[in-house]
N, C-alpha and C positions, 0 to 999 in steps of 0.2 A: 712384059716388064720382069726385070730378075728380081728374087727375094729383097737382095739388098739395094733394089730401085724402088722396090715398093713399101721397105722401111724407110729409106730416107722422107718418101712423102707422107709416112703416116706420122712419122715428127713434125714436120716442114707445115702439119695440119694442126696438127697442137701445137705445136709454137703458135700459130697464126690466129687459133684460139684464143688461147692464155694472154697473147698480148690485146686481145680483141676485147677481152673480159677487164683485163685490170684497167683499159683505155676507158670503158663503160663506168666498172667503179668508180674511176678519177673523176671522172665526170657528176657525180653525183653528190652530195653536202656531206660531208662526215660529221656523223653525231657525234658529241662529247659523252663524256662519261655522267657529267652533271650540268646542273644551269643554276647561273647565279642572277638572282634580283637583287644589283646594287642600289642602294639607299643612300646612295653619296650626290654629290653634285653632278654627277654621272648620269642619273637618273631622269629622263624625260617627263615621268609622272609617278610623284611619291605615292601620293593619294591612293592611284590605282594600281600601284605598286603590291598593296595590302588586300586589293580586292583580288588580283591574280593571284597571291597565295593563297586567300580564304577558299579561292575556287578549284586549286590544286588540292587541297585536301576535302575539298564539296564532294567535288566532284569524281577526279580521281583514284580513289583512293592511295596517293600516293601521299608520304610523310615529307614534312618538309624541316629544316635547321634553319632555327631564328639563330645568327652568328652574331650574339651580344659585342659592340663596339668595335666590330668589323668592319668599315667601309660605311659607319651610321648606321647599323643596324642589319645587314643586308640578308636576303634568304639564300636558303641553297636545298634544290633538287632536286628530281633528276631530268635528265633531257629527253623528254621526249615529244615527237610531233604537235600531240591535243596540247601542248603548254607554250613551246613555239606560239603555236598559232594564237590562241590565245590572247598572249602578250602583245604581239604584232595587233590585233584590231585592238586592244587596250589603249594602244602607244604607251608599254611598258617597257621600257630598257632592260634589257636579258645579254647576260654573255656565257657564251660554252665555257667549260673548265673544262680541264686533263685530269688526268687521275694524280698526276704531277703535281700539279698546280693544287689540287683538292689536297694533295696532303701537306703543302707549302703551307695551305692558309691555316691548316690542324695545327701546323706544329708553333705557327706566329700566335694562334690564338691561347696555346697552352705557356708560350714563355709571355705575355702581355696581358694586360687586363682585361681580358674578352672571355668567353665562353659561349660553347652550345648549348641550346634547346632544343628538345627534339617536340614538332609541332605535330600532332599525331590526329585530334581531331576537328573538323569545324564546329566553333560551337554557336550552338541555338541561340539566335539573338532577338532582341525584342524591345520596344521603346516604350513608355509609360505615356500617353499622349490623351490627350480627346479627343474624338473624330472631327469634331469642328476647328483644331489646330492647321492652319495653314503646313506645309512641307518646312517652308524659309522659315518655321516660328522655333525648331530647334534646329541648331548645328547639327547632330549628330544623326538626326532625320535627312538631314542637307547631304552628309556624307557618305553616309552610308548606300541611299541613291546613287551620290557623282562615283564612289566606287565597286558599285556593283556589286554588294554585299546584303546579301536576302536577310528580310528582319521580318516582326510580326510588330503590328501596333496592339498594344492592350493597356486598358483604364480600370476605373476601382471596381466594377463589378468581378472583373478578372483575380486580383487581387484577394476580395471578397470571399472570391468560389475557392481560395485554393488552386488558381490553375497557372499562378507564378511560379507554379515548382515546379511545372516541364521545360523553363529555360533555363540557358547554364548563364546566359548574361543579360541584365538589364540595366536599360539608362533611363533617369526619371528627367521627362519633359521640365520646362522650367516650372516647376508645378510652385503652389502654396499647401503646405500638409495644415496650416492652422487652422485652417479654413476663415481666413480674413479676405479668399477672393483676392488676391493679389496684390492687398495693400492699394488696389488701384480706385478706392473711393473716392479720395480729394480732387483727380484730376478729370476721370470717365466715368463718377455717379449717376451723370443725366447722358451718356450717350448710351445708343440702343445696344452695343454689341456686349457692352459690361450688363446691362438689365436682363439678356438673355443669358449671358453665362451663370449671372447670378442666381437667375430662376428654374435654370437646367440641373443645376447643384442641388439646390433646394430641395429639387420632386426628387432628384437619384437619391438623396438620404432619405427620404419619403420612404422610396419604393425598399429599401431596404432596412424600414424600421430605425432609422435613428432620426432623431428629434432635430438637430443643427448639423449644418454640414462639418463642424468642427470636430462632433463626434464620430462620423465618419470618414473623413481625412486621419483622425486619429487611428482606428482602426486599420486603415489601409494602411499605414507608416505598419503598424504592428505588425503587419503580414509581409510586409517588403523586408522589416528587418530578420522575419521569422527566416525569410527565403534566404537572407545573408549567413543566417547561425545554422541553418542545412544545408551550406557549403557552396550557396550560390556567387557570382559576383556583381556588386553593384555600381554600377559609375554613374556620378548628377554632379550635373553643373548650374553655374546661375542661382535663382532662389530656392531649390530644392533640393540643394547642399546645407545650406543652414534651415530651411523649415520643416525639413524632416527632423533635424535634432531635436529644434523650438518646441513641435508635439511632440516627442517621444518624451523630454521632459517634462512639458506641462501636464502631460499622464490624466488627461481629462480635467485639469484643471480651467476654469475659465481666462482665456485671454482675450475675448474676443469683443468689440467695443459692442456697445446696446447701436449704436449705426448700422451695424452688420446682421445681429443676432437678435435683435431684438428685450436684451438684458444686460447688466451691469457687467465690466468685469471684476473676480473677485478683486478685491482690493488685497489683499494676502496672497496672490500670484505669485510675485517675484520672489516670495519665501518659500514657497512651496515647489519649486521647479525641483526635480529629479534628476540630476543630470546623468547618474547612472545608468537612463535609460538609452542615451542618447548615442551616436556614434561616436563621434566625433569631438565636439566642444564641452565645457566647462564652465561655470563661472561666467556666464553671459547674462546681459540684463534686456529684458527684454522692453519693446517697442508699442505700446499697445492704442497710441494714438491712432485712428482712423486716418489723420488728415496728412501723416507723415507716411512716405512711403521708403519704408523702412524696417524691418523684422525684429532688431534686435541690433546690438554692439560687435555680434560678430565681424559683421561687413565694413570695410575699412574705409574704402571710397564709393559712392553710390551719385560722382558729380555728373557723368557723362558729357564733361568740359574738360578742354585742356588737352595736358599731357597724361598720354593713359601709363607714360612709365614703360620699362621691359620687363621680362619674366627671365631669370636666372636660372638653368634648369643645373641639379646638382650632378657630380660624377659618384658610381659607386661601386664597388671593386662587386665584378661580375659575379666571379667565381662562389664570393661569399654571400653578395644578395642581390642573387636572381632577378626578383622581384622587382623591384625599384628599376635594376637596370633594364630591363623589357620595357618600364611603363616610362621611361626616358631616351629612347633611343628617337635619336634625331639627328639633323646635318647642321643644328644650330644649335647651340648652348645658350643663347641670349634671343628672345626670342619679343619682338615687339606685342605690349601690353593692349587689352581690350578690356572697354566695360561691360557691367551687365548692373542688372538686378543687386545680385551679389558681386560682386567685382573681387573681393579678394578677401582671404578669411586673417581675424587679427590673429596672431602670434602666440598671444601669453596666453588665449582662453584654447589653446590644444590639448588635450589630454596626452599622458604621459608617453603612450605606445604610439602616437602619429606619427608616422615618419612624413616628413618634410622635401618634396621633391624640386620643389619650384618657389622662388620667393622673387622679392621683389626688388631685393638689396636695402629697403630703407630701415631694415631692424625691427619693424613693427607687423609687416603685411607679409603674407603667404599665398600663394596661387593654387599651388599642385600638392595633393597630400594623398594618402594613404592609410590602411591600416588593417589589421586581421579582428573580425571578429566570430567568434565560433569557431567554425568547419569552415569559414567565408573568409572574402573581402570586399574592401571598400574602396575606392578611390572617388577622389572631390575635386574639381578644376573649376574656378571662379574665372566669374565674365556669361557674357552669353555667342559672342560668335566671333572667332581665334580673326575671320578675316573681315573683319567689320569692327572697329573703333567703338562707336557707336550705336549700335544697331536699337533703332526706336520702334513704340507701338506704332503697328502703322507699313512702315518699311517693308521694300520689296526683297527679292531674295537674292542670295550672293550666288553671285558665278561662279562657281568652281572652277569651271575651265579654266577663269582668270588666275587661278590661285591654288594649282595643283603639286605646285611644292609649297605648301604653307607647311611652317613647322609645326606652329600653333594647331593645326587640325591632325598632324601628324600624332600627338600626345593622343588624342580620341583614338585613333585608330590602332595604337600600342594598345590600347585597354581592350579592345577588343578580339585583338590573338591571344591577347593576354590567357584565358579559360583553355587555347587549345593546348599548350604545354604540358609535358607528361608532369604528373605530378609527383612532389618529392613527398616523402615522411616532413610532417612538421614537429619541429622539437617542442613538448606539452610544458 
């Protein structure tokens, strides 16, 4: 073969290559630049939508962007395989983005009322529970399960020690902080599961030296707000929205009826309430009949009949408060109403820095609230279960699968990214 016979075929070999190769690549998925979790109607499973993020920064170490009133809220990060997959057994909805595209949505989100977050770490999360609470007995237990988001349970001993302060987030079970046992005297005083709860209470203030469980549900409130004013954050719903405040102000005062506690209450209670101690409320009168189940004037409706109403969730300009707008993002603005315990807090007994996320539209009643206290925050959501109307003692537990785009559980699980956001300077 002449030189220039056996050049032709040492191209004729690379050509045959090069095309053999780029035929290969074509064949194979091209990654994107980034991956977006839409939160729109888009979305196969909102719920777990939240638990694929938490676990993109679990796990990954990979940082994720909450895109305030983006597509409802949606994430974005970046694409790679472990997150794919992921999502796919989730049944999470994920779409590639361009670097194009990526900076399309940058420049919509700086001329509109959106903005970024940059979600940097998972935070420690943990439920205030009793071991003896069934899963179904709070929401947030229920959700945190259906989306795969790792939590710790802990109760007042934990509390007690000081050992609230290695979480960055806590949600308190529907608890009772008066220690009135959950108001639940008039209807379950003779059945067995209330006589043990009551007795269980009873020996755990024993064991830690306090005389009434009122005094140590007091106590414990003290150390949950302690954990708020050392920059923790705290979410309750249900009765332990308003009965954490109820004791923080009654400040060892007696409220407690001689049915429960075995002595009078003071009769100069309602003069004595503190309410500077309290998070949240104001100006509340409290409840102290045994036979009524009922805490106080806070709670608006407590019929668990009827019309539960809808929840109005407010809009608020991103850029200037972050804050609110995180713990609002959803696909629905009007969001069908649930009871609880607590069902909804009144209006006029808010203190002056609450801000107001969620109301009821009828002038009087509020749902979703907020607030900073210390180095902390707060947030408070009345009702006890977003897809459950009703939910009674007793009742079995909600299906999530049935109800994996609720809005309503959607707001719980805002509050929980809520701590991974890098955080800004706060103005003193």
């Amino acid at each position: 073969m002449t030189d220039s016979g056996s050049c032709r075929a040492r191209n004729q070999l690379f050509l045959t290559v090069c095309l053999l190769c780029c035929a290969l690549m074509g064949a194979l998925p091209v990654q994107a630049q980034k991956l977006l979790i839409p939160m729109d109607d888009s979305q196969s499973d909102h719920l777990r939508g939240y638990g694929v993020t938490y676990w993109v920064l679990d796990k990954t170490g990979t940082d994720v962007e909450w895109l305030l009133n983006y597509r409802s809220g949606s994430f974005l990060t970046e694409d790679l395989p472990e997150i794919r997959e992921r999502a796919r057994t989730a049944g999470v909805t994920v779409e590639a983005v361009s670097d194009a595209k990526v900076a399309q949505i940058y420049a919509q989100i700086e001329e509109e009322n959106m903005e970024k977050v940059l979600l940097e770490k998972a935070p420690k999360v943990a439920v205030y529970s009793p071991d003896y609470a069934e899963p179904w007995d709070d929401a947030v237990t229920l959700v945190l399960n259906y989306a795969q988001i790792p939590f710790e349970n802990f109760y007042d001993e934990k509390v007690l020690n000081g050992e609230i302060s290695k979480y960055d987030w806590v949600h308190l079970h529907h608890e009772d902080f008066t220690g009135q046992f959950g108001k639940f005297y008039g209807s379950f005083r003779f059945v067995d599961w209330y006589r043990k709860q009551v007795t269980r209470a009873q020996l755990e203030a024993q064991k830690h030296g306090f005389k009434k469980v009122s005094e140590m549900k007091l106590a414990v409130a003290r150390g949950i707000k302690k954990f708020v004013l050392d920059g923790g954050f705290l979410f309750a719903m249900c009765s332990a929205a308003d009965s954490i405040d109820i004791a923080l102000a009654a400040n060892g005062v007696d409220i407690v009826a001689r049915e429960l506690d075995g002595d009078d209450v003071d009769p100069l209670a309602q003069s004595k309430l503190d309410y500077d101690q309290s998070f949240a409320f104001k100006d509340f009168k409290i409840i102290t009949d045994p036979m009524i189940y009922e805490f106080s004037d806070i709670d608006v409706s407590n019929n668990y009949s009827g019309d539960a109403g809808t929840m109005r969730l407010f809009e608020f300009a991103a850029k200037v408060d972050p804050i609110p707008t995180m713990l609002t993002q959803n696909h629905r603005n009007v969001i069908d109403g649930f009871f609880g315990q607590t069902t909804s807090f009144r209006k006029s007994l808010l203190k002056p820095y609450v801000v107001v996320m969620g109301d009821n539209n009828d002038g009087v009643s509020v749902k979703y609230i907020r607030g900073d206290m210390g180095k902390g925050f707060f947030s408070f959501y009345g009702g006890h279960d977003p897809a459950d109307v009703s939910h009674i003692v007793g009742e079995g537990p909600t299906r999530l699968e049935l109800h994996k785009n609720s809005p309503g559980y959607r707001l719980i699980l805002n509050n929980i990214l809520f701590p991974a956001a890098k955080k800004k300077e706060r103005k003193t």
